[in-house]
C-alpha positions in Angstrom: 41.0 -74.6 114.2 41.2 -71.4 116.3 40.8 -71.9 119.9 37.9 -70.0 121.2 38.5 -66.8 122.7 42.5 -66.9 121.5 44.2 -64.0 122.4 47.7 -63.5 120.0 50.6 -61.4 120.8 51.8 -60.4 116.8 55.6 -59.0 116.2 56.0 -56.5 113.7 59.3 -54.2 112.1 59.9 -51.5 113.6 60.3 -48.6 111.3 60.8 -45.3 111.5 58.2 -43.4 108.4 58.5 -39.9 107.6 54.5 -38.8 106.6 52.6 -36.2 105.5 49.2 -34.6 106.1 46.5 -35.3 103.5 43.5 -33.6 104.9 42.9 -32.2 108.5 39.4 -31.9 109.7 37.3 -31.5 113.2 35.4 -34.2 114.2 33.7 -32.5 116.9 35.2 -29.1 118.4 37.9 -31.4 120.8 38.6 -34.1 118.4 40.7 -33.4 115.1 41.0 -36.0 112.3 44.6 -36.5 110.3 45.0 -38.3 107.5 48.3 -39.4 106.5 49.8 -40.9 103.3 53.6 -41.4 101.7 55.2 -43.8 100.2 57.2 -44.8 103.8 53.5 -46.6 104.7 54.4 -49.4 102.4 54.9 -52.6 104.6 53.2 -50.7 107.8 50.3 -53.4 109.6 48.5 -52.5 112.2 46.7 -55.6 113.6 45.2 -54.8 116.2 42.6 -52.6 117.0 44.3 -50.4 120.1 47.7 -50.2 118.3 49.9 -48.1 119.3 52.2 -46.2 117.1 55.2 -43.3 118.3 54.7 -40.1 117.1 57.7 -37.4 116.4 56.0 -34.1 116.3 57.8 -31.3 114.8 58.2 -28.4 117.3 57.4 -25.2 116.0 60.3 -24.4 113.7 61.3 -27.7 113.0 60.5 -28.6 109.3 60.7 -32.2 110.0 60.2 -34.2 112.7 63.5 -35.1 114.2 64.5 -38.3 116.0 65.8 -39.0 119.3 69.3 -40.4 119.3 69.2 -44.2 120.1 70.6 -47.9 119.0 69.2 -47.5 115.5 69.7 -43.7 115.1 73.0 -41.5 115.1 73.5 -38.8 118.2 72.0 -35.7 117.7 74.4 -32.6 116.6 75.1 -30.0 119.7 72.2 -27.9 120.2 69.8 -30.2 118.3 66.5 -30.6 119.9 64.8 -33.9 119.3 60.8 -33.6 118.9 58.6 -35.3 121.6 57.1 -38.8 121.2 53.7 -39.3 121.9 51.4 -43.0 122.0 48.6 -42.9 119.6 46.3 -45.5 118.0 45.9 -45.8 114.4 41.9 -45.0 113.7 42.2 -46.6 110.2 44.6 -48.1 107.6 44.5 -48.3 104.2 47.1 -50.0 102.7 45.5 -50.2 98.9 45.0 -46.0 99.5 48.4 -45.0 101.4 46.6 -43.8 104.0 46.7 -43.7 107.6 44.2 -42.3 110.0 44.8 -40.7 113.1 42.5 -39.0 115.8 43.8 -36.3 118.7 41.4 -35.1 121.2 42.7 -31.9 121.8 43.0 -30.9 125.8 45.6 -28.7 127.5 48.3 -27.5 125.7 50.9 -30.5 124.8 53.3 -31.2 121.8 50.2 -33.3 120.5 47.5 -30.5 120.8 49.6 -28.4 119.1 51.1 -30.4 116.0 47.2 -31.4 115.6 45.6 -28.0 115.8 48.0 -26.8 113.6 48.0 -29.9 110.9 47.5 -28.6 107.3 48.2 -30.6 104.0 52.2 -30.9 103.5 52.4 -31.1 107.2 55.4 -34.0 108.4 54.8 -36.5 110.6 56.6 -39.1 112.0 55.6 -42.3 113.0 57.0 -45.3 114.5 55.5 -48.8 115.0 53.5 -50.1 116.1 55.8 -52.4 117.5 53.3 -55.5 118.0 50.0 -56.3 118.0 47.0 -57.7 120.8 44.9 -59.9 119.0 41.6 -60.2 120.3 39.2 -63.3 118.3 35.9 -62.4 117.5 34.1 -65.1 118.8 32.8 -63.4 122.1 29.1 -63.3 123.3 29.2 -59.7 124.0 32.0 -56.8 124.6 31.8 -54.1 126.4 33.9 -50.9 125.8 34.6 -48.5 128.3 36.6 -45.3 128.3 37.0 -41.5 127.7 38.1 -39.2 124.9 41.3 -40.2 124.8 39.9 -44.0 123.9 37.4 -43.4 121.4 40.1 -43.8 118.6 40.1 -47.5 119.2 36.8 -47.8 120.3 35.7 -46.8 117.0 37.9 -49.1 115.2 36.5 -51.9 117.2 32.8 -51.2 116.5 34.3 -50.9 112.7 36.2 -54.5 112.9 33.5 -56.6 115.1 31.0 -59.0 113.2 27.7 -57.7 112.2 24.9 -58.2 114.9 27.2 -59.0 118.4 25.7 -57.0 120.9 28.3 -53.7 122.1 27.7 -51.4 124.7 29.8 -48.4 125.0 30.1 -46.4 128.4 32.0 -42.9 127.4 32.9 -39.9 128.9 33.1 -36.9 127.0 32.7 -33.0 127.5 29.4 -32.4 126.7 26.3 -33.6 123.8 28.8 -31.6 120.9 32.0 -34.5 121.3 29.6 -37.4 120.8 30.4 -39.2 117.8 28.4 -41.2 115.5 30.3 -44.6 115.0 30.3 -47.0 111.5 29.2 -50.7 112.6 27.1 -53.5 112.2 27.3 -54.8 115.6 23.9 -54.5 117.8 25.4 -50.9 119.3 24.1 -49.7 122.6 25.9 -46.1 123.1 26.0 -45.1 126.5 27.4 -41.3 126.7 28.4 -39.4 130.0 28.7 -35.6 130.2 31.2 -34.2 132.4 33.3 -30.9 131.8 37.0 -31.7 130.6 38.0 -30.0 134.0 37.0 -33.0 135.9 38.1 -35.6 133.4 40.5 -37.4 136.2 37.3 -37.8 138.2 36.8 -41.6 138.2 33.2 -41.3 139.5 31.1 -40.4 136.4 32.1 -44.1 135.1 32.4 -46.2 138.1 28.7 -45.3 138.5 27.6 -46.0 135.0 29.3 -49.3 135.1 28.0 -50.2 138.8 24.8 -49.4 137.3 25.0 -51.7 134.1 23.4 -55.2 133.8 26.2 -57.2 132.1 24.8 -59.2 129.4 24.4 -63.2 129.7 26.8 -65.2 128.4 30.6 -64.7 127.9 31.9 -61.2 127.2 35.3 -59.2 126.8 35.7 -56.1 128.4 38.0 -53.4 127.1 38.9 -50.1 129.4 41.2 -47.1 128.5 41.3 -43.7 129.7 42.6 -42.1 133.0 45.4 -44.3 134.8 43.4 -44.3 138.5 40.0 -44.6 136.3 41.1 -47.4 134.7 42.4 -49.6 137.7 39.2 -49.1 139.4 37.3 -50.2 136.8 38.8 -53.1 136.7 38.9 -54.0 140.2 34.9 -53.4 140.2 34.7 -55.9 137.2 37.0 -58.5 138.7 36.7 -58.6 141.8 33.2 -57.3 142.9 31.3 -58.6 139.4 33.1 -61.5 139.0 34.6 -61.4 135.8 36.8 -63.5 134.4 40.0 -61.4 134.3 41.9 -62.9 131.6 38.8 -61.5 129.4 39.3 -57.8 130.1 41.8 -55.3 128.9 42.5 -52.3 130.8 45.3 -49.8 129.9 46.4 -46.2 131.4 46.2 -43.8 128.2 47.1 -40.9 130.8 47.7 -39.6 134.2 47.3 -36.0 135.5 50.8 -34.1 135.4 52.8 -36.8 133.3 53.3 -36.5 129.9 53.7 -39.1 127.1 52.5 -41.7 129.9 51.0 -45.6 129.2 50.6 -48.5 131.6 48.6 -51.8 131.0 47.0 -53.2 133.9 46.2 -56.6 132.8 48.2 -58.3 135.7 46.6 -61.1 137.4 
């Protein structure tokens, strides 16, 4: 029997996949959808719901992503530039298709934005990972799921993977009424959206209120926060240590922090 409220850590091999673009499409005017397929996606699992998976994004000019030198890949030739890595979660898998779904939120200009607002069928990708998975068991009361654009990927797997009729409330950030997006689920969804410009998304205020506002529900709940690195570490303090929740029943992870690039940090110390 599975002991209630088990959380698993899950290995898997690391590969290295060379992909290519099925269909690119805009989900809302800052959020493009890729689908991916090939045969390299045979054997790829992605068991968790905030996977994350290494890009290698072509740079303009490159026909193929190429890899950084490392323990399992040969040096790079003189004057060979590697392509950046970038963290992203798989939206969706199909294994039975070949297909693998990926969502950008486009922001300021990055190796990401680009590769994304560029994507066309025949477009290469590479992808990496994910190297292991957070299990989470679906046997909670309630969960709440808090973050901004860059965490709606996972979010919307979640609402997608949850039992039908558990109560979900969702506190997002996004630019305005146009980046809203309409999630599949069968969970008893309570969407709560926040409007701020892009400008000020590094200004932890516009959810620190909407969560100091919310009435958690009764009963025993898991929390998951991503988004903004400061964001997400005061969110969590609020939860823990001024509401009182049990810590070892929230998730909070950095997805990004203002002038780094390619940055991720889990806060789910103690």
């Amino acid at each position: 029997m599975t002991e209630r409220h088990a959380v698993a850590r899950v290995r898997h091999e690391l590969r290295r996949r060379l992909l290519t673009v099925k269909t690119a499409e805009r989900l809302t005017p800052q959020m493009v959808r890729v689908t991916l397929t090939g045969a390299d996606l045979a054997g790829f699992v992605s068991a968790g719901y905030d996977d994350h998976v290494k890009l290698c994004l072509p740079l303009a000019g490159q026909d193929a992503p190429v890899w950084p030198a490392g323990p399992d890949a040969p040096a790079l030739p003189d004057g060979t530039v590697a392509s950046p890595m970038r963290d992203f979660t798989p939206r969706r898998h199909d294994a039975e298709g070949s297909e693998l779904v990926l969502d950008f939120a486009i922001h300021e200009a990055g190796p990401a934005t680009e590769w994304a607002s560029a994507a066309a069928p025949g477009t290469t990708l590479g992808v990496a990972g994910p190297r292991g998975s957070f299990v989470v068991t679906d046997d909670f009361d309630w969960y709440l799921l808090i973050g901004d654009e860059t965490a709606l990927p996972a979010i919307g797997r979640r609402l997608e993977e949850l039992r039908a009729d558990v109560p979900v409330i969702v506190i997002a950030t996004v630019a305005g009424a146009q980046e809203e997006q309409s999630f599949e689920t069968a969970t008893a969804l309570e969407t709560r959206w926040i409007h701020r410009p892009l400008a000020s998304a590094s200004d932890p205020a516009p959810l620190l209120d909407a969560v100091a506002a919310l009435t958690l529900p009764e009963g025993e709940g898991y929390i998951w926060i991503a988004g903004e690195n400061d964001t997400v570490k005061l969110l969590r303090k609020h939860l823990v240590e001024e509401r009182g929740h049990n810590r070892t029943w929230i998730k909070a992870a950095g997805y990004w922090r203002k002038g780094s690039a390619g940055f991720h940090e889990n806060h789910n110390e103690g």
